[in-house]
N, C-alpha and C positions, 0 to 999 in steps of 0.2 A: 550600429544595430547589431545585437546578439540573440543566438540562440539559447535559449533556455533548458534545463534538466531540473525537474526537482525530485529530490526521497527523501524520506524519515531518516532520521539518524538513529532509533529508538528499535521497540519490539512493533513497531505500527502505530494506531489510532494517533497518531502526532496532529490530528487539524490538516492532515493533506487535502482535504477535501475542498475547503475553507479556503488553503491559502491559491491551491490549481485557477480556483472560481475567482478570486481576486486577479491572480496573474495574467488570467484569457482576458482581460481588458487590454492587455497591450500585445495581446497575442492575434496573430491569423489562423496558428492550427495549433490543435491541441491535439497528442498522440500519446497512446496508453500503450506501454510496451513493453510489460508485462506482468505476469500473476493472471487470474479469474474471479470466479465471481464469488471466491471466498473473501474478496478483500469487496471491502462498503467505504465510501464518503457519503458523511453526511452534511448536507450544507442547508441554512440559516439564511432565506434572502428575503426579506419584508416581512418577517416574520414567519412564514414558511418552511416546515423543516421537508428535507425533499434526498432520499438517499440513493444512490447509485451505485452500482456491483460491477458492473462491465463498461458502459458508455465515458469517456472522459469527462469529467463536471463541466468544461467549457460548455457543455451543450447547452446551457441554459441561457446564453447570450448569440447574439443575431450576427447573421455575415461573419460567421465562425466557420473553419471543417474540423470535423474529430475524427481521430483514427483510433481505431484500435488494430493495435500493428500484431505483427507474424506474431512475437513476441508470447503473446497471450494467449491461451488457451478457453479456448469459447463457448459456452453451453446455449445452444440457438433458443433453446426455451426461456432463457431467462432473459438474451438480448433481444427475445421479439416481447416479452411481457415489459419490458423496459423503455420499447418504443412505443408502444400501446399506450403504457400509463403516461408519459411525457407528453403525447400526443392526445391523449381525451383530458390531462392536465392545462393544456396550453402554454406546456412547456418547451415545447419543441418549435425552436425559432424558424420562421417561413425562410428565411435568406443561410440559414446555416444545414450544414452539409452532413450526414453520418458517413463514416467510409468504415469497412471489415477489409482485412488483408484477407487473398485468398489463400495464402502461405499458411493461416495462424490454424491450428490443432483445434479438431473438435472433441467436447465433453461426450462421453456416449454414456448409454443406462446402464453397463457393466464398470465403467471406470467409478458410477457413482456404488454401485451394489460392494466392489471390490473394497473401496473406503470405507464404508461402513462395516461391512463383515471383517477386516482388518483390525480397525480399530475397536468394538467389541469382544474381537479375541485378542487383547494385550491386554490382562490381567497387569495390574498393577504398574507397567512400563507405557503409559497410553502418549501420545503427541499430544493430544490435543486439539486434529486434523476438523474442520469444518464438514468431513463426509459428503465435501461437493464435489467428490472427481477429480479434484486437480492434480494432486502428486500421480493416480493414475493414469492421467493425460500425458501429463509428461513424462513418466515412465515409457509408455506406448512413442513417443516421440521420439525418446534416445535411443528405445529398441526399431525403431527404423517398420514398426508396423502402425503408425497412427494415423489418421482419418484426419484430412485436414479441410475447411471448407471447397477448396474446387473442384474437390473429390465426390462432392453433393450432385457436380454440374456433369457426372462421366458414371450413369449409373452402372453399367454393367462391372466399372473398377472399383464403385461403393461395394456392391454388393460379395465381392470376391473378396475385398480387403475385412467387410465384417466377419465374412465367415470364416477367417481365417482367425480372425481375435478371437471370434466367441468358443474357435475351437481351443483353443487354449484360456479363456478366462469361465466358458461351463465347467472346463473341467475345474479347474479351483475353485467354480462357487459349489457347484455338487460336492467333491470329494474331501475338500480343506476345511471349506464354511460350511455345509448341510444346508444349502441356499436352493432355490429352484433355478434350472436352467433358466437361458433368454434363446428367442427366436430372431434371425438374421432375418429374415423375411419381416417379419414386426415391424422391428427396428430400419429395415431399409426404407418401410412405407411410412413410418416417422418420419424419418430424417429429410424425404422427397416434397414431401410434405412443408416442413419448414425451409427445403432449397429455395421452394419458391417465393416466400414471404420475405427471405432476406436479401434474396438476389439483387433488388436495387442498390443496397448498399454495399457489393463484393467488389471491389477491387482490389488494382495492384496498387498498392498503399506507398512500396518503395517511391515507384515512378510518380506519384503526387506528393510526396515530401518534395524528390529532387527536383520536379518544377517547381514548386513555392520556393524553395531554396534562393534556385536560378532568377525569380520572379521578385526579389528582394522580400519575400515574407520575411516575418519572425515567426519562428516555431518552437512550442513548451512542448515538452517530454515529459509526461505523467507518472510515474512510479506509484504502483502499491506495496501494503505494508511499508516493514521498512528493512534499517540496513542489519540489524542481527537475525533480523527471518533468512538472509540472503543461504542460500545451499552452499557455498563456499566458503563465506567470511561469518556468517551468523554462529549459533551456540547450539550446531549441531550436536543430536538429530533433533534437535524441536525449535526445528526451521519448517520453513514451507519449499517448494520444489522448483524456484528457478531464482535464479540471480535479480537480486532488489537492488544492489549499488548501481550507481550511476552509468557506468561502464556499459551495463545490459541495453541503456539509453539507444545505441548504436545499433547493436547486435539488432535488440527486438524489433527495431522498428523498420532496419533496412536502410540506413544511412553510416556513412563516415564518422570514427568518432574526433574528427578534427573543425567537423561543423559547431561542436557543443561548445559555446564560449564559458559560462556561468552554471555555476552549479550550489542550486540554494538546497537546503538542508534545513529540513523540519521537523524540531524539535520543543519537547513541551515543557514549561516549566516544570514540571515534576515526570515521574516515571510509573506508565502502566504496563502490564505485561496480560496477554488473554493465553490460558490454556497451561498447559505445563510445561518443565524449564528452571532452571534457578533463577532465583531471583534478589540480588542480595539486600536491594535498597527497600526492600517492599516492608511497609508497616501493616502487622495485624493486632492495631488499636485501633484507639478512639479515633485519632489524627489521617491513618489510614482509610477508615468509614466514610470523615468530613470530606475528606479528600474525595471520594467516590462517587461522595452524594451530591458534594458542591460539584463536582464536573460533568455530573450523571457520564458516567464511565459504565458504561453498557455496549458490549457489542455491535455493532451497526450492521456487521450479516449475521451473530446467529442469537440476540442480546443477551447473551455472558455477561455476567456481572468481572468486568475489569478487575486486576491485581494493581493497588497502588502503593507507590511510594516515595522517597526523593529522588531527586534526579541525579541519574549518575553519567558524570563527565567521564567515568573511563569508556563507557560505550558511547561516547557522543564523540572523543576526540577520534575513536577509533574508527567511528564513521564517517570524520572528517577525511581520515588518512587512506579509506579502504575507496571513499567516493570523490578525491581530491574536491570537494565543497568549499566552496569561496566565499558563502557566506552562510549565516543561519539564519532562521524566519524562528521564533519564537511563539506560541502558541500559549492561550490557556495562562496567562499568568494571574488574571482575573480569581482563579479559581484558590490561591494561597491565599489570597484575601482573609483577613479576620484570623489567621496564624500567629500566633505569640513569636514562634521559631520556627527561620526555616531554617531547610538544611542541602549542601550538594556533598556529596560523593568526590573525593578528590583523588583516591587512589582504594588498594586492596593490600589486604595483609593475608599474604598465602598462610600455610596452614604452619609451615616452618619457618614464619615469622617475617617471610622477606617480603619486601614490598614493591608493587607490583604497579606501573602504568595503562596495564595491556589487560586483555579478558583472556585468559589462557584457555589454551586449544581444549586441553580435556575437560571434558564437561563435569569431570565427579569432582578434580581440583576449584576449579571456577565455582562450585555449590560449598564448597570448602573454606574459601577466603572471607572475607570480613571486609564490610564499607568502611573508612577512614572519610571520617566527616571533617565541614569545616560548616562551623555554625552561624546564621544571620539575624539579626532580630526583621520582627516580623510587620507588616502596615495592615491598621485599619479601615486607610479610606478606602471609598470607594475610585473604579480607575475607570470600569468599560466608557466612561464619558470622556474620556482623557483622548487625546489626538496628537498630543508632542510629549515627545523621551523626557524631556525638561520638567513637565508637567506632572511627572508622575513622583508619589512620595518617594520622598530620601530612603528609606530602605529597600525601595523593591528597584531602582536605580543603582544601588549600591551590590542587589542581586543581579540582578542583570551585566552589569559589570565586570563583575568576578567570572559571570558563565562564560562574559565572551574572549577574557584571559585566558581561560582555562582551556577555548575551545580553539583558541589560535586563530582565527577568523572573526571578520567584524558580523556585527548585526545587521540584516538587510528590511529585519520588520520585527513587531511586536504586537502580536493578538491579546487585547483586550477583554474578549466579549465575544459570542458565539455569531452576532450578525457580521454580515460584510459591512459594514460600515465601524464599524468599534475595532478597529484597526490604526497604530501608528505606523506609517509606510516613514522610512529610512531612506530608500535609494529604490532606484527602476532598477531590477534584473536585467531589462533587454537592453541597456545599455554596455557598451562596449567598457 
């Protein structure tokens, strides 16, 4: 029996969403542990498309618990509109549990105002931040002034700690951005507000991992985005603001990182990027369009029409080596469908010719290099009907092949098709 970790290996939208909901079949608890509700899974179950921002996708299956660990930083309007819609959907399984760490960082209405007025004034240098508050959360978190939910349950410390932010975040919206103050009074009768609707679900999230643990559970470890967003290891600064490799698994959620046996890694057959960044593999043709249209590569929190391109193995091995990942889940291969040629990314050719396994550190070098391809011919049939590796045409076999040479690790799945069922499973994850 093992514990499970999965994350992108990419810039995000990798199908996390898809493979999470496939893996809670053999899971007891599913824990989201970290990022917010800039990062969306969207998941495909009998035909129903159904997206989520904050709750672990397990939630849609019965005699589950979900966490969502310290890790994450929380905006309670959006985790109670989430409970809401699951719940008037009759999605929210009678036997399965929601659990909120009371450790995890809350969203408040200045870290969303500061985001936006931010990024508005970077002419020409912009990120490309979703303006949900999140890097300002976590700023507030590392400055040792942030509002965390059990901070909700001890008003007279709410109200002392707001006023303490908003005396330093009025003054940057007034004097920096030309913004209208906010009121701590306001904002505390908000937040009181929402204490009480989520209170069923605040717990100590640590102390319910380490019993399931104890209790012979199996427990998946959910990651958003993926591993180049990560603030350390990604293609700073147009990352997003807390740690996406694997490693955070631990950290966010309040557990040992010696419980984590497996660490699968989801990655799609080709390569999208949302927002700004280099990008080297990205096609701005015909082939790049098809690609966009055949995957509908849209946003899932803010619908951005997706940057596509081929899939490049240097950020894939890289997030093998940054997230030690054991194996890789494959996604979306459906989508090269009807391609004369594909193609993967095998290496980069710096700007002084030398050649390069690695995404190098500086980001004007990295925008400077050049893809070194290795080219494949392309399959016609059709696959999402397809359920065995063997079964699928000789060239997209012969692609798949190559990715998983190249990526140093076996294959643990292969996504065919957007529902849960158009899936070839390879191997059980929760096995030791």
């Amino acid at each position: 029996m093992a514990n499970v970790a999965v994350v992108g290996t990419q810039w995000g939208d990798e199908g996390k969403g898809k493979l999470v909901d496939l893996y809670t079949e053999g899971a007891d608890v599913i824990a989201r542990f970290q990022g917010g509700n800039n990062a969306g899974h969207t998941l495909v179950v009998k035909g129903r498309k159904t997206i989520l921002h904050l709750i672990p996708s397990g939630i849609l299956h019965d005699n589950k618990i979900c966490i969502i660990g310290n890790g994450v930083v929380v905006d309670p309007v959006v985790l109670i509109q989430e409970i809401e819609e699951l719940q008037k959907g009759g999605l929210f399984p009678p036997h399965t549990k929601l659990y909120v760490s009371e450790k995890a960082h809350l969203i408040m209405p200045y870290h969303k105002r500061l985001d936006m007025a931010r990024e508005a004034s970077s002419k020409g240098k912009k990120i490309g931040t979703t303006g949900r508050g999140i890097g300002p959360a976590y700023e507030d978190k590392a400055a040792r002034i942030g509002i965390r939910v059990c901070d909700l349950y001890n008003e007279s410390l709410l109200r002392e700690r707001l006023q303490r932010s908003l005396n330093e975040k009025n003054f940057l919206l007034t004097g920096l951005y030309s913004e209208q103050p906010l009121s701590a009074d306001e904002i505390a009768a908000e937040y009181l507000a929402y204490a009480r609707k989520i209170k069923p679900y605040v717990a100590d999230t640590s102390l319910i991992l380490d019993n399931a643990m104890r209790a012979g559970k199996k427990i998946l470890f959910e990651g958003a985005q993926g591993a180049h967003l990560d603030i350390d290891h990604g293609t700073y600064p147009y990352v997003t603001s807390s740690n996406t490799v694997a490693g955070n698994a631990a950290c966010g959620s309040g557990i040992g990182p010696n419980v984590i046996n497996n660490i699968i890694g989801i990655c799609k057959a080709y390569t999208t990027r949302v927002g700004e960044g280099p990008f080297l593999t990205e096609l701005n043709d015909e082939i790049g369009d098809y690609i966009q249209q055949a995957g509908q590569e849209f946003g899932a929190t803010t619908g951005r029409k997706r940057r596509c391109g081929w899939l490049d193995m240097v950020l894939v091995r890289q997030a093998v080596r940054t997230s030690g990942i054991t194996a890789l889940a494959i996604t979306k291969l459906d989508v090269l469908t009807g391609l004369d040629k594909v193609k993967i990314c095998v290496g980069y050719e710096a700007a002084d010719a030398e050649f390069t396994h690695a995404v190098p550190a500086d980001i004007d070098l990295f925008g400077q290099c050049r893809p070194v391809y290795e080219e494949f011919p392309g399959w016609k049939e059709s696959i999402p009907e397809i359920r065995k590796l063997e079964e699928l045409p000789a060239n997209a076999r012969r692609y798949l092949q190559r990715l998983e040479e190249l990526a140093g690790v076996p294959l643990n799945l292969v996504s065919v098709g957007p529902g849960r069922e158009e899936t070839i499973i390879l191997s059980d994850p929760f096995c030791d």
